[in-house]
N, C-alpha and C positions, 0 to 999 in steps of 0.2 A: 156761178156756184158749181162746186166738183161736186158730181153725183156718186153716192156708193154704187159698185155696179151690182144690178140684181137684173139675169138673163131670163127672159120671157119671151115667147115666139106667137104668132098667129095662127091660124091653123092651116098656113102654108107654109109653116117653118121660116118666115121673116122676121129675123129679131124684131119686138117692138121695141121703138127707141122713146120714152116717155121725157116726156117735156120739149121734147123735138117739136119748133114751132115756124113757119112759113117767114115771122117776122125775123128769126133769127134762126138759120137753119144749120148750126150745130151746137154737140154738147159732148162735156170730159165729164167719164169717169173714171175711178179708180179703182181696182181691186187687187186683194189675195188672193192667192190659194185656198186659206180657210175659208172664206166667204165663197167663193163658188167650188171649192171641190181640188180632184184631181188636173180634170178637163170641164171644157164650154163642150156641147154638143154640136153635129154639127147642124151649121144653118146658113143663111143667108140674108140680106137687105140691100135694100135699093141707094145706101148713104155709101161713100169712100170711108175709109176707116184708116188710122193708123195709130198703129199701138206703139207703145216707149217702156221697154223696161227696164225696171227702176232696182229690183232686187230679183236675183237669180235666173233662171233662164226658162222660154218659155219656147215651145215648139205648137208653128202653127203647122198645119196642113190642109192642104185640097187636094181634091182628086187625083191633081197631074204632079203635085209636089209640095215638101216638105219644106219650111223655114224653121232653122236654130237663132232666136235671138236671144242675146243673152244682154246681163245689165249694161245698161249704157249704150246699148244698142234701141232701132227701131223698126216698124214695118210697117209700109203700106199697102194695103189691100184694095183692089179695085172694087166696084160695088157690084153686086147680085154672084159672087161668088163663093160657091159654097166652100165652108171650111170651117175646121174646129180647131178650139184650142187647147194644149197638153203642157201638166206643168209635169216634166219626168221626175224629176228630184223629191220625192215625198218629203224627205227628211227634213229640207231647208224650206223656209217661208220665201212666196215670189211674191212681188210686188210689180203693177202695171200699170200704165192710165191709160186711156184709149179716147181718139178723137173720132168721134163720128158726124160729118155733114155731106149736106146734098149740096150737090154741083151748083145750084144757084146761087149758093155763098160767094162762087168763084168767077161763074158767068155774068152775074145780072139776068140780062133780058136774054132769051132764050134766044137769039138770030145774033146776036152781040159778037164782035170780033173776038172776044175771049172763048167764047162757048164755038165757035168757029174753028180756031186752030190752036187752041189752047186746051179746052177739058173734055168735050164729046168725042174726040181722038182718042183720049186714051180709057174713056167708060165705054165707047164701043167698038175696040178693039177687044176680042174676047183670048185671044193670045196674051195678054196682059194681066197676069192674077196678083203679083206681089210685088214689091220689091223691098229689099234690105238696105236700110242707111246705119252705117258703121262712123264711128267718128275716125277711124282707120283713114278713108274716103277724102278724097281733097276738100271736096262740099256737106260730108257727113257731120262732123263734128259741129258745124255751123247751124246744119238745118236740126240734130237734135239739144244746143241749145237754145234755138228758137222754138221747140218745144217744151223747153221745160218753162221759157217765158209766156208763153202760152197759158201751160198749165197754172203759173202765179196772177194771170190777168184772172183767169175763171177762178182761183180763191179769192182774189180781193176786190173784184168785181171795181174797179176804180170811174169815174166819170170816163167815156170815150170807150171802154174795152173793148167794145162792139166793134168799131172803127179798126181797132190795134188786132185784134182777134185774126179779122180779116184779112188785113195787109200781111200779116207772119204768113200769115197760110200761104196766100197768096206766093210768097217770096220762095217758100218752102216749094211749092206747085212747080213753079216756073224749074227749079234745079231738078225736082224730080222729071219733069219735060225734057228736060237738056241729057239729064243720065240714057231717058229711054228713048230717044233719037241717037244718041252714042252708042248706044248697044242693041240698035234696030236692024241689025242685020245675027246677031246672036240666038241663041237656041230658047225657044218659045214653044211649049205643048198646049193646046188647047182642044177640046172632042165635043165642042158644044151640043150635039146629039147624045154623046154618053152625058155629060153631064144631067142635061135634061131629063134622062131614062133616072139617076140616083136620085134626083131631085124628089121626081114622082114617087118613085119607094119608098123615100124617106118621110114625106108626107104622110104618105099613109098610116107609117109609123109610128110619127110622131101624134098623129091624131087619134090614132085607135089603139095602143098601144095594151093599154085596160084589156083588147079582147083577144079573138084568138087567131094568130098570126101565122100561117102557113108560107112555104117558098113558091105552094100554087097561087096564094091571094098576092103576093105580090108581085109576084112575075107578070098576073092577067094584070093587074094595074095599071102597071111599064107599058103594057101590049107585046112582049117578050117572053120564047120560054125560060122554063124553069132553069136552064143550061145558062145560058145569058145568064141570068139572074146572079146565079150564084159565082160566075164568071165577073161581073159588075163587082160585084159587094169584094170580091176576092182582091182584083187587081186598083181600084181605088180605095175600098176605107181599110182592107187589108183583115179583113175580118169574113167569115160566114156571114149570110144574110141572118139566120138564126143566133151568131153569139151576136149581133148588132142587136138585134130584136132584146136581150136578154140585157144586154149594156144598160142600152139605154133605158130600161126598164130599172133598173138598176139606181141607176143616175135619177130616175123621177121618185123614187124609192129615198135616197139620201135627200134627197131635198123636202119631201115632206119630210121625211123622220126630225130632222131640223126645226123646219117651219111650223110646224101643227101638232096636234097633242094627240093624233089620232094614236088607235091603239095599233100593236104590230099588225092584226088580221085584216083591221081594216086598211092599212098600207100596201099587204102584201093583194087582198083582192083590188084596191085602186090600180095599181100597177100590172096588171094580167097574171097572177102566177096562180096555179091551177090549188095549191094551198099553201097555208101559212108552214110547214115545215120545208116543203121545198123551197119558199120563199127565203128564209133562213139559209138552207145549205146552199144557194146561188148567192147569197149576200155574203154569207161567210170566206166562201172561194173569190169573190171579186176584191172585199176590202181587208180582209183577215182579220175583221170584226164580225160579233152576232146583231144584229138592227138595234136592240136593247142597249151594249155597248158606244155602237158607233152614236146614237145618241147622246148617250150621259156626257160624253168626251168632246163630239163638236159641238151640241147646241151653246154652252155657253161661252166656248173660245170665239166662234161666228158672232156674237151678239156684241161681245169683248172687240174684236179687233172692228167692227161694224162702227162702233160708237169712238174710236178710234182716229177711223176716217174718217170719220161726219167732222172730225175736227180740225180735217188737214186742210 
């Protein structure tokens, strides 16, 4: 089964991956634009990920860098690194599927010669955040159409898929090992200490967002001053700690307004804003809608394109 994709985190900022189950440890979804937005916020989880997209272009980023993938292109993401997703293009509808599983789909047994010199090499190497398969690529075009057959085994769910699932990945696995031993003497940024310091911020963030958010409460957070801090937020999300703070308030903002019937006041007090007309002129300047509008406009296109996919 392709799932629609609807992004939910834990209150450590770990995507939860629902339906994600020990017996079969991964699952494809798919999304728009319209359905989650401009961007995914960022976050993190413990599964490999690799996205394929399907209509227009999407830009990931983490901390250390930036990926352009655009249709017919794909990406792999290593697991527990943080990154969000940006669709720049407003104008034009993107389109995406994304496979998310934990390494045991690929190891087996945790001591097993695959999980040996095969996948724990490259989960914990923390130099390691992405890579891009181009059908450009001598093995690209190959590995993403073994993903699009991928993604026809999870709609039609046939006797054995499980089996087939498996073995593509698998095959897929093996070429992306081969690329990243080929390019193992190549430029690799990774500051697993900065990382961990934005992690911690953002948690906070993302959990207390509703209250009132200083660059002193999250700097002590980090255990970092205030300088760091705003040095942190600067040089990876590329943003102030306070206009992140405001973002993604923003972003939990568009998603009720969507989801739920609440009224505007009660969105703008869910969200931390100090009142409902401020609330407004922050939402106004971010999507160049008023909350009332940006309503009328995507609740029903979201539910439209939602019921759409449930049928791909």
């Amino acid at each position: 089964m392709i799932q629609t994709y609807t992004f939910s985190k834990d209150e450590n900022d770990r995507e939860i991956m629902e339906n994600m189950t020990q017996e079969f440890p991964v699952i494809c979804k798919t999304t728009t634009s319209g359905i989650v937005g401009t961007f995914v916020p960022w976050h993190w989880h413990s599964a490999f990920e690799i996205d394929v997209v399907t209509k227009g272009t999407a830009m990931y980023e983490t901390p250390d860098r930036t990926y352009t993938v655009h249709a017919g292109e794909a990406l792999f993401l290593n697991e527990n690194v943080l990154h969000r997703t940006l669709f720049p293009d407003k104008t034009q509808e993107n389109e995406q599927f994304t496979l998310l599983f934990f390494e045991e789909l690929l190891s087996g047994a945790p001591h097993s010669v695959f999980a040996r010199r095969y996948v724990r090499p490259v989960a914990e190497d923390e130099r390691i955040l992405g890579e891009v398969i181009r059908p450009a690529d001598d093995k690209g075009g190959k590995s993403i159409d073994t993903l699009l057959r991928i993604r026809e085994l999870f709609r039609r769910e046939p006797y054995g898929y499980e089996l087939s699932v498996r073995s593509l990945l698998s095959g897929i696995w093996l070429e992306l090992c081969e690329r990243l031993h080929e390019n193992e003497g190549g430029e690799r940024e990774s500051n697993p200490y900065k990382n961990k310091k934005i992690k911690t911020m953002l948690e906070l963030i993302h959990t207390h967002y509703s209250e009132r958010l200083t660059l002193e409460r999250l700097a002590a957070e980090a255990n970092i001053s205030t300088r760091e801090c705003s040095r942190a937020f600067r040089e990876n999300l590329h943003v102030s700690a306070m206009e992140y703070v405001s973002a993604y308030r923003i972003s939990v903002a568009e998603k009720q307004l969507i989801e739920t019937e609440k009224s505007i006041e009660d969105v703008a007090a869910d969200c931390g804003f100090s009142s409902t007309s401020y609330f407004i002129k922050k939402f106004r300047n971010a999507t160049a809608q008023s909350p009332l509008q940006f309503r009328k406009e995507n609740a029903a296109s979201v539910r439209a394109q939602a019921a759409r996919l449930s049928e791909i």
